[in-house]
C-alpha positions as CSV (number, residue, x, y, z in Angstrom):
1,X,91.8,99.9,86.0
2,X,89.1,97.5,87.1
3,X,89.2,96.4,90.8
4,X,88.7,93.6,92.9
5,X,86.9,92.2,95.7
6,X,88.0,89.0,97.4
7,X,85.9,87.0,99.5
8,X,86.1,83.3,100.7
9,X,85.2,80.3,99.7
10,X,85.4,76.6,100.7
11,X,86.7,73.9,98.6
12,X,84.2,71.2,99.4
13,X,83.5,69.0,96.5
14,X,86.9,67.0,96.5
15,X,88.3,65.2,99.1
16,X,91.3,66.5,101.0
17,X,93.9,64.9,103.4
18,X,92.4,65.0,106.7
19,X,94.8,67.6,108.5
20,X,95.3,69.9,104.7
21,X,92.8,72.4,104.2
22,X,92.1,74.0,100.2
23,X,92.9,77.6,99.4
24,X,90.0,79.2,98.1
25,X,88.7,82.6,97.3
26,X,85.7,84.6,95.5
27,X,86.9,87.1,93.1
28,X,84.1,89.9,92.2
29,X,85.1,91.8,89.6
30,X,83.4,95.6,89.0
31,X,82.9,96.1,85.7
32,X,81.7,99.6,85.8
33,X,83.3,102.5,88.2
34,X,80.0,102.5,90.6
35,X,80.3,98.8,91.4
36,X,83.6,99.1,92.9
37,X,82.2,100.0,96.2
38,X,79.3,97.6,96.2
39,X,81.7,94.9,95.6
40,X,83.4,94.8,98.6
41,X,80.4,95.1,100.5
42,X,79.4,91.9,99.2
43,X,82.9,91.0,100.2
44,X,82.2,91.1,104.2
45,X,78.5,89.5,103.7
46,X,80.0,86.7,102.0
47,X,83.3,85.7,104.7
48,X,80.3,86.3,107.0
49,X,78.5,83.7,105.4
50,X,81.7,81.6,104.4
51,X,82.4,81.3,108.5
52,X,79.7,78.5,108.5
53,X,81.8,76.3,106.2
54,X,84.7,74.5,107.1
55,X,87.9,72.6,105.5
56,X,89.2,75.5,103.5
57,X,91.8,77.9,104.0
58,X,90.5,81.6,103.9
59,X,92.4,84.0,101.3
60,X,91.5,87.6,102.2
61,X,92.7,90.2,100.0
62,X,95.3,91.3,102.3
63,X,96.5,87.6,102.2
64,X,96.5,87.7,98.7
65,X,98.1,91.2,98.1
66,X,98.9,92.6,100.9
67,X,98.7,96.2,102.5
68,X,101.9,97.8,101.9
69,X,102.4,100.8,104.0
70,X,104.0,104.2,102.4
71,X,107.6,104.1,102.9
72,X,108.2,107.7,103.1
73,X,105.6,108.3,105.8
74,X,107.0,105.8,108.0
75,X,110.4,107.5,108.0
76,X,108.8,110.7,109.0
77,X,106.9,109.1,111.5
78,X,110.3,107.4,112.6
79,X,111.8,111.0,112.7
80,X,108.7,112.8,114.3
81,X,109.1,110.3,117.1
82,X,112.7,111.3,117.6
83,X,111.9,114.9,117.5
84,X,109.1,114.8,120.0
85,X,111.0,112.9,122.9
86,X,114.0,115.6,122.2
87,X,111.6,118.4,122.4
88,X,110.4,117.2,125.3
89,X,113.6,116.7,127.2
90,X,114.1,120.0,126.2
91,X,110.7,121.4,128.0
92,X,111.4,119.3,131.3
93,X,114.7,121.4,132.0
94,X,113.0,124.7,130.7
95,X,115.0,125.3,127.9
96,X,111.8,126.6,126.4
97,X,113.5,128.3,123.2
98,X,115.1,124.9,122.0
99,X,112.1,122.9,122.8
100,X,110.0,124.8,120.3
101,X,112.4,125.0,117.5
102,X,112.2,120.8,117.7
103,X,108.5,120.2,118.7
104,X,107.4,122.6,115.3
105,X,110.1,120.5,113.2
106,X,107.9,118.1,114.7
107,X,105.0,118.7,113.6
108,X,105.9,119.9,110.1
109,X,107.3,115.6,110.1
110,X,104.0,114.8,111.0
111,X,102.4,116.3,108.0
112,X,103.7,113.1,106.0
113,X,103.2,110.7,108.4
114,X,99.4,109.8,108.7
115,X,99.6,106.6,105.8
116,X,101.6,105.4,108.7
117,X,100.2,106.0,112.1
118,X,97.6,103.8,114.2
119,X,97.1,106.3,117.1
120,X,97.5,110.3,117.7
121,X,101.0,109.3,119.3
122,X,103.0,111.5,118.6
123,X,100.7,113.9,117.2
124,X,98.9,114.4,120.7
125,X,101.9,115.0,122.7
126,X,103.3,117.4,120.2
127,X,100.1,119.2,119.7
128,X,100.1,119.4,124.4
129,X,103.6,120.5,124.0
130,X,103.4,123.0,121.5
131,X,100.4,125.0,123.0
132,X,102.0,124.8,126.5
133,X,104.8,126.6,124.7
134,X,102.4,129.1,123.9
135,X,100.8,129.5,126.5
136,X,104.1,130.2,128.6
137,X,105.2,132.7,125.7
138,X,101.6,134.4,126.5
139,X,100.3,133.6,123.3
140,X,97.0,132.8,124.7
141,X,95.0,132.5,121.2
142,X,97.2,131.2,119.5
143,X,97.6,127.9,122.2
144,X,93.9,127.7,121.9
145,X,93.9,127.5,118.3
146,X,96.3,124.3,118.7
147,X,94.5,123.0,121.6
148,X,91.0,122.7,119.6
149,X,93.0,120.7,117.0
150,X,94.6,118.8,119.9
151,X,90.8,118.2,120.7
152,X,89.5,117.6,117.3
153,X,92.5,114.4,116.8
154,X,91.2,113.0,120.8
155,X,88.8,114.5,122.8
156,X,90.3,112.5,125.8
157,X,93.7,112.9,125.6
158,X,94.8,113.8,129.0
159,X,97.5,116.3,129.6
160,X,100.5,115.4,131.9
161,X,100.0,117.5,135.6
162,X,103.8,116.9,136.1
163,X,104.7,118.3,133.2
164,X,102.1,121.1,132.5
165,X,100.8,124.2,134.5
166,X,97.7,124.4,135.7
167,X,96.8,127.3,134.1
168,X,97.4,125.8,131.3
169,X,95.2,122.5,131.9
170,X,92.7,125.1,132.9
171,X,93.1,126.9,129.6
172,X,92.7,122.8,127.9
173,X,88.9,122.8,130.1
174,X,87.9,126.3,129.0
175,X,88.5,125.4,124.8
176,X,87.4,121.7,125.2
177,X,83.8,123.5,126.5
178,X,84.0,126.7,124.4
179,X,81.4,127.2,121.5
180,X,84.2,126.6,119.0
181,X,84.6,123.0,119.9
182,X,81.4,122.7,119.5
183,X,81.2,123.1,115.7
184,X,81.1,120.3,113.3
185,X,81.6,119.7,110.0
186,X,81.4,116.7,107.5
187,X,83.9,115.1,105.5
188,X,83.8,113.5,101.9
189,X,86.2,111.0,101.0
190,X,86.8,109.3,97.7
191,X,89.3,107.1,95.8
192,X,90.4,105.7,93.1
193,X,89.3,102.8,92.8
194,X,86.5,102.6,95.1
195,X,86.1,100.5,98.3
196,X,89.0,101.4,99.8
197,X,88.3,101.6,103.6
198,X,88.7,104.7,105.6
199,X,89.6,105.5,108.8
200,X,89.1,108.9,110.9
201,X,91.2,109.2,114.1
202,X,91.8,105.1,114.1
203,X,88.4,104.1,113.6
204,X,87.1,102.7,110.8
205,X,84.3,104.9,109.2
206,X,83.3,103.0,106.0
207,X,84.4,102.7,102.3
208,X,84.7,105.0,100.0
209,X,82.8,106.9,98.5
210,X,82.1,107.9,101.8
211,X,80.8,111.0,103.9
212,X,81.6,111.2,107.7
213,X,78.8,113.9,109.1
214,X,79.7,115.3,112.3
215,X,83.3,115.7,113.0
216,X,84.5,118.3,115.4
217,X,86.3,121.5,113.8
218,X,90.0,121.0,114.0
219,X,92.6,118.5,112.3
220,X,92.0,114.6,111.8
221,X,93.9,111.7,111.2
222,X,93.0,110.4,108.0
223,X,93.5,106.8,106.3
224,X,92.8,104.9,103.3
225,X,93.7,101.8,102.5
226,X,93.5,99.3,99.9
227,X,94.5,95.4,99.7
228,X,97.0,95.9,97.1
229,X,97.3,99.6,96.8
230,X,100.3,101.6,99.0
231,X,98.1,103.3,102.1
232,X,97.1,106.7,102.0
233,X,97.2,109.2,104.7
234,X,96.8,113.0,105.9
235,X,96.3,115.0,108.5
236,X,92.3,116.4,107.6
237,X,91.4,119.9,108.0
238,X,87.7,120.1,108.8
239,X,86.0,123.4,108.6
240,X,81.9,124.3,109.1
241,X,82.0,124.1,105.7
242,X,82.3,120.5,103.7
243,X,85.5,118.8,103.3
244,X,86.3,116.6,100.4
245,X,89.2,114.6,100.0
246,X,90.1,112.2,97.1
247,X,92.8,110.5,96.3
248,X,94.3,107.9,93.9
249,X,95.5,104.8,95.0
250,X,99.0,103.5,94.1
251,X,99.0,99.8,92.9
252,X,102.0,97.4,94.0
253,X,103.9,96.1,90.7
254,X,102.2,92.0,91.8
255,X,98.7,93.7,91.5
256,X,99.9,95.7,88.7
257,X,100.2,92.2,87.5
258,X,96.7,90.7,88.5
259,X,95.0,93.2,86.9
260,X,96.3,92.4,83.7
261,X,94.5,89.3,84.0
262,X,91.3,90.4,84.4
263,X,89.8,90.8,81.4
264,X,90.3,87.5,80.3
265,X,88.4,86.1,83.4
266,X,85.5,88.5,83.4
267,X,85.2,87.5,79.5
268,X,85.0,83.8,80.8
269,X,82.7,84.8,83.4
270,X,80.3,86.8,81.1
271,X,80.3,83.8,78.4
272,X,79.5,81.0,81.3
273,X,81.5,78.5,79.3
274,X,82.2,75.1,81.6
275,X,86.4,75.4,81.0
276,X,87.6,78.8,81.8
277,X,91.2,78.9,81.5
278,X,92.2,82.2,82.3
279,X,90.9,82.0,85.9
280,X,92.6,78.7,86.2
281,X,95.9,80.9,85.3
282,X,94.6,83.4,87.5
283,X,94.3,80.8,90.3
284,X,97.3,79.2,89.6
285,X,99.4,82.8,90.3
286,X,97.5,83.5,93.3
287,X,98.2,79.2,94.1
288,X,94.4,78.9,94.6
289,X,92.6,75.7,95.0
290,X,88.8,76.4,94.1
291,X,87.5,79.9,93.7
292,X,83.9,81.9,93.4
293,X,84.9,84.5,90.4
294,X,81.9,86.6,89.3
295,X,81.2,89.8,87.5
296,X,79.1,92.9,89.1
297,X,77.8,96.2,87.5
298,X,75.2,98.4,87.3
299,X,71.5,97.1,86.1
300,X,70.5,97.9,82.9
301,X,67.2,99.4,84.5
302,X,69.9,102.1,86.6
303,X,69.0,100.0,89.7
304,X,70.3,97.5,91.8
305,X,73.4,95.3,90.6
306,X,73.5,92.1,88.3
307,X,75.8,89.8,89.2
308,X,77.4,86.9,87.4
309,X,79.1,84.1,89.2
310,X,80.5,81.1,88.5
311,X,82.3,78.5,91.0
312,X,85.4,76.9,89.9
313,X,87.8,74.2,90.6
314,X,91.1,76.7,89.7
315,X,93.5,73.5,89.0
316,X,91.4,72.9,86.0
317,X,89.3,75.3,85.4
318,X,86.4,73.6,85.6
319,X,83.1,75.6,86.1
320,X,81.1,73.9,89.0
321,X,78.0,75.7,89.5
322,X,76.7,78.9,88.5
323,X,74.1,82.0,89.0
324,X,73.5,85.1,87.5
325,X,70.8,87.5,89.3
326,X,69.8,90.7,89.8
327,X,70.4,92.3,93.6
328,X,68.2,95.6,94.5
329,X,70.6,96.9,96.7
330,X,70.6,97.1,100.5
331,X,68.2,99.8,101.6
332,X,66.4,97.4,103.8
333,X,69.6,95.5,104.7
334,X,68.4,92.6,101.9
335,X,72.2,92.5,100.9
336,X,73.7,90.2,103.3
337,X,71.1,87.7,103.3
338,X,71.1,87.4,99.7
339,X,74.8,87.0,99.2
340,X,74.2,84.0,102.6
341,X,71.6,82.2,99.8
342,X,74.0,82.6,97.0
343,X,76.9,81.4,98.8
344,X,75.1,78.4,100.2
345,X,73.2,77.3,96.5
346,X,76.2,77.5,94.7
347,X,78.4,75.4,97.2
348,X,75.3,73.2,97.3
349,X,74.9,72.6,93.4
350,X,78.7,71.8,93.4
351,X,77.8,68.9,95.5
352,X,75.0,67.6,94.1
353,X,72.4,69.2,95.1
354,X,69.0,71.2,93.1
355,X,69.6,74.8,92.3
356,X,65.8,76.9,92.7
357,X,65.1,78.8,89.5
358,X,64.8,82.8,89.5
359,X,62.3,83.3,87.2
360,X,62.0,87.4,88.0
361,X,64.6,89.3,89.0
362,X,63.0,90.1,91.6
363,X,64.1,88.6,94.5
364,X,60.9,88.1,96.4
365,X,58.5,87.0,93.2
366,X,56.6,83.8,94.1
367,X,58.1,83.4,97.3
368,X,56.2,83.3,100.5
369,X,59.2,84.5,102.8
370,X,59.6,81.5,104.8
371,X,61.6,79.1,102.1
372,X,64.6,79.4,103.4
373,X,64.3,79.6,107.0
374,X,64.5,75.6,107.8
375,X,65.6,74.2,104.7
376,X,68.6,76.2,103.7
377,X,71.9,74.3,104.4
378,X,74.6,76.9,106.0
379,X,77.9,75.6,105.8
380,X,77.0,71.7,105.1
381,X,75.6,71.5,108.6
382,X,72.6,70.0,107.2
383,X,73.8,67.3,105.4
384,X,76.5,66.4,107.7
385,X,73.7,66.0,110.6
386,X,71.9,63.9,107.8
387,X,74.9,61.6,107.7
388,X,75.2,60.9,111.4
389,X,71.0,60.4,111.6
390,X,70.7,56.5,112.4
391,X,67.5,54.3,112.3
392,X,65.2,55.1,115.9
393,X,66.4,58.7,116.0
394,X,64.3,61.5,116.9
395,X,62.3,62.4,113.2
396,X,62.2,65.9,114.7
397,X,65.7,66.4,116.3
398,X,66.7,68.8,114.0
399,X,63.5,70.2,112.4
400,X,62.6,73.4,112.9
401,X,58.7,73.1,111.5
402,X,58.8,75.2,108.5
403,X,60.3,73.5,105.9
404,X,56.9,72.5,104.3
405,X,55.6,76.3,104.4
């Protein structure tokens, strides 16, 4: 199944009603298995670039599909919540027995609820609870086993003095500084496709393919999600040893749908022909105004990506600029500023302007390093400052001294 990337484009080349904006998007397409990731990098460099222009109407890929939650872990989220504050009640009036029967049916709902949870609520106070009920029981290990976990999912939750001993917030200090807490381990996360993003505990740790060094020993909150796909969730197990996870994405029936169209585009993509009619189908399903569609895979040298765009007016199809280059990757952090040039050439070509031939595919051949730096125009600044310039201005207002370089 290929996979897409959206990022966002203006529509700028046609005139628009003065309060109506244009819905545009840039569809990246990964024609091989490794570009999936790289794609939606490009993704975020280019709406970071995009956030210069204005009169358009941004299109993420969540506008555009959505990210539709799991169903099933909700409802057991829904019931672990319910279970929690009745195991609790329970606790409060020492009814100790009952209150561990409901806080373990508890936690056994939690099991199938992490595609659905933003926070360690109720997992936190369940995990308190439960080792508290331990600890009473005099199960002394076997709390600290559950407290380390309770550590490993929020190192600063803070347990309750009204409700808990304190013994047993003693007990809490002595595992939270113990050498067991102090192991880590690393985690390995993959999907299928790629480039969904991950989250660990509620933050956001990267896309996958992705390996989080460093996590404490204990259980996590896992979540992967995908603009399109049904969320994914667990509660992570991580060991001194290396954890890997992987998992394949379920796609909603509408992008079940979208994908079927793909081919058709990247063919029109790959061919550069000026009319491409699939993407204006494509754009017309997605009710699209203008749209940056492009190809990405691996080089045929093994390095770096080559990437094929072309910009389009999706009503008709009509190509209005286009670019096809070779990227070496983003070991120096090159990436974002390269996809910042390509967004701003191709915009600029569409509206008139000179596009600067690439000779090389390498990005830096002939080039002294300072082209860009005063002449390139991000987001249309430059030309609208050139429209407002009237005779006895300032010939430097504006100029930043390098453009002749």
């Amino acid at each position: 199944m290929r996979a897409l990337v959206l990022a966002l484009l203006p529509s700028l080349a046609l005139a628009a009603s003065p309060n109506s904006a244009r819905r545009a998007s840039s569809l990246l397409i990964p024609m091989d298995q490794a570009s999936e990731a790289t794609s939606v990098q490009m993704e975020g460099h280019m709406n970071e670039a995009l956030a210069n222009f204005s009169g358009f109407s941004v299109r993420k890929a969540e506008d555009l599909f959505g990210l539709p939650g799991d169903p099933t872990a909700q409802s057991a989220l829904e019931r672990a919540r319910k279970g929690y504050s009745e195991s609790a009640a329970a606790f409060d009036k020492k009814e100790y027995d009952d209150a561990e029967s409901k806080v373990r049916a508890t936690l056994k709902e939690l099991q199938g609820a992490p595609a659905a949870m933003r926070g360690c609520s109720p997992l936190c106070e369940s995990l308190a609870l439960y080792a508290a009920l331990l600890h009473l029981r005099g199960d002394v290990e076997e709390a600290k086993l559950v407290l380390i976990d309770l550590i490993a999912v929020s190192p600063t939750f803070e347990l309750n003095p009204k409700r808990f001993s304190r013994d047993f917030i003693a007990l809490r200090v002595q595992v939270a500084t113990g050498r067991t807490s102090q192991l880590r381990g690393s985690a390995t996360v993959k999907s299928r496709p790629a480039g969904a993003r991950v989250y660990v505990d509620g933050d956001l740790v990267g896309h996958t393919p992705v390996t989080v060094p460093t996590l404490t020993v204990g259980k996590h909150l896992l979540r992967v999600e995908r603009p399109g796909f049904r969320q994914y969730g667990q509660l992570m197990e991580v060991t001194p040893d290396d954890v890997e996870v992987s998992t394949e994405l379920v796609p909603t029936a509408a992008y079940k749908a979208y994908d079927a169209q793909l081919d058709r585009v990247a063919s029109e993509v790959s061919r550069a022909i000026p009319q491409a009619n699939g993407a204006s189908a494509m754009g017309k399903s997605l009710g699209l105004d203008r749209a940056m569609v492009g190809t990405v895979k691996t080089a045929s040298s093994g390095e770096g990506s080559e990437l094929i765009l072309g910009y389009y007016d999706l009503r008709n199809g009509k190509k209005l600029a286009g670019r096809r280059m070779v990227l070496q990757g983003d070991e120096f952090g090159q990436l974002k500023s390269e996809m910042e040039r390509i967004v701003n050439q191709l915009i600029n070509v569409s509206e008139g302007g000179t596009e600067k031939v690439v000779r090389s595919s390498d990005p830096l051949d002939n080039r002294g390093g300072t082209e860009d730096w005063g002449a390139e125009d991000r987001g249309g600044r430059t030309r609208a400052q050139e429209k407002k310039k009237k005779p006895g201005d300032d010939p430097l207002e504006g100029v930043s001294g390098t453009e002749d370089w």
